[in-house]
C-alpha positions in Angstrom: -19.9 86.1 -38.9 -21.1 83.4 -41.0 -22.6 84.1 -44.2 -26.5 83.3 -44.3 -27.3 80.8 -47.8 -30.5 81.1 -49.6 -31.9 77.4 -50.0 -33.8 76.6 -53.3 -37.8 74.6 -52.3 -36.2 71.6 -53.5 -33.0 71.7 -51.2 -35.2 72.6 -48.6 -37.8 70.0 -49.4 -35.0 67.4 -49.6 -33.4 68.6 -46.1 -36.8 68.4 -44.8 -36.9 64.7 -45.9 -33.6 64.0 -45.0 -34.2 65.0 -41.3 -37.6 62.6 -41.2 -35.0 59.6 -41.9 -31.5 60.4 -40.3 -32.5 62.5 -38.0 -33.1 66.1 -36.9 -30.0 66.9 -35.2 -27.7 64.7 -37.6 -29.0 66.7 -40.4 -28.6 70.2 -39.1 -25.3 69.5 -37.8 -24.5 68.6 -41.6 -26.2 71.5 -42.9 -25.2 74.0 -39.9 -28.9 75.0 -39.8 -30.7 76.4 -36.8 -33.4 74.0 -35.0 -36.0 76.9 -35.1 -35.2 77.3 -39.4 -36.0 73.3 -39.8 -39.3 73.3 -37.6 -40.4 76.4 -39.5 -39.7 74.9 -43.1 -41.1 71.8 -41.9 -44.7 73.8 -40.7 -45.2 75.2 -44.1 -44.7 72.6 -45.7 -47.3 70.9 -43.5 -49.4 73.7 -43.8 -49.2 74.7 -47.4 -47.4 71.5 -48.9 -44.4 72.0 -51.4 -45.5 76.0 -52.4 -45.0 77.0 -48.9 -41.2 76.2 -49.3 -40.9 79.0 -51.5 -39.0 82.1 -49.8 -41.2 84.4 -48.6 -44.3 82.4 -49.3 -47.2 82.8 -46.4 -50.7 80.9 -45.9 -52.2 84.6 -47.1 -49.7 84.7 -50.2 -51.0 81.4 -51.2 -54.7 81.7 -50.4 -54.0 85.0 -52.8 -52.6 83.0 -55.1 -55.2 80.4 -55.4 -57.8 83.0 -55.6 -56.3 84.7 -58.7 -55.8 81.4 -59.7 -59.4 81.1 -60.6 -60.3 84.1 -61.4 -58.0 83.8 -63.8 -59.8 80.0 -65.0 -63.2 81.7 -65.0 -61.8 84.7 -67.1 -60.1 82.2 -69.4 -63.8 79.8 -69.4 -66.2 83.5 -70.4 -63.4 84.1 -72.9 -64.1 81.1 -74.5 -67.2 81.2 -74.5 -67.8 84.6 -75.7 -65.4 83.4 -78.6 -67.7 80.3 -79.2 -70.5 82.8 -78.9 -69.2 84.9 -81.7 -68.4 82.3 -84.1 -71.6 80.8 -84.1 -73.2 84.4 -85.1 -70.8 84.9 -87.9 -72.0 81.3 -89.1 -75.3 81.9 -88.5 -75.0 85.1 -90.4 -73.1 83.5 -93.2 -75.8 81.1 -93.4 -79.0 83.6 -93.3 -77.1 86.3 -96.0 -75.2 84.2 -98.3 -74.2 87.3 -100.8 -72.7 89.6 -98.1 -69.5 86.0 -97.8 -67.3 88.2 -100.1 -67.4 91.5 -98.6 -65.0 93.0 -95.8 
C-alpha cells in the first residue's frame, strides 16, 4: 500500500495550475494523484480561493474565520478609541488642575 503525502497550499496551488496548462491527466499521472483529489482541490479553490487549499479548510471554517476576523478589527477600532478617549481626559485634566502634574 502506497503511502498517502500531505501537500503544502502552495504545492497544491501549483499542481492545480499546472493541470490548467498540461493537462489533467498528464499531471496526475506525474503526481500519482486521484482524479476525484484534483477536482476537489480545484473546487475550493474556486470556491474559497487560495485559503481553501489549506488542509482541512471548509466554506464554514472560513466564513468563521472571516467573522472573527472582524470582530477582532472592531475590538481592535473601540480599543483605540477608548485609548484616544482616555488620553484626551488626562490632558484635559492636566490642563483644568495644573498643581495636581507632580503627583502619582
Amino acid at each position: 500500500m502506497k503511502e498517502r503525502k500531505k501537500y503544502s497550499k502552495e504545492e497544491k496551488l501549483r499542481i492545480v495550475q499546472e493541470a490548467a496548462e498540461q493537462g489533467v491527466k498528464v499531471t496526475l499521472d506525474k503526481y500519482g494523484l486521484y482524479p476525484a483529489t484534483y477536482y476537489d482541490w480545484k473546487r475550493k479553490l474556486q470556491a474559497m480561493g487560495e485559503k481553501g487549499l489549506e488542509w482541512g479548510m471548509t466554506p464554514e471554517h472560513l466564513k468563521e474565520i472571516r467573522r472573527l476576523e472582524k470582530q477582532n478589527q472592531q475590538l481592535k477600532q473601540l480599543l483605540a478609541e477608548q485609548q484616544l478617549e482616555s488620553k484626551l481626559k488626562d490632558e484635559l485634566l492636566k490642563k483644568k488642575y495644573p498643581w495636581a502634574r507632580g503627583k502619582n
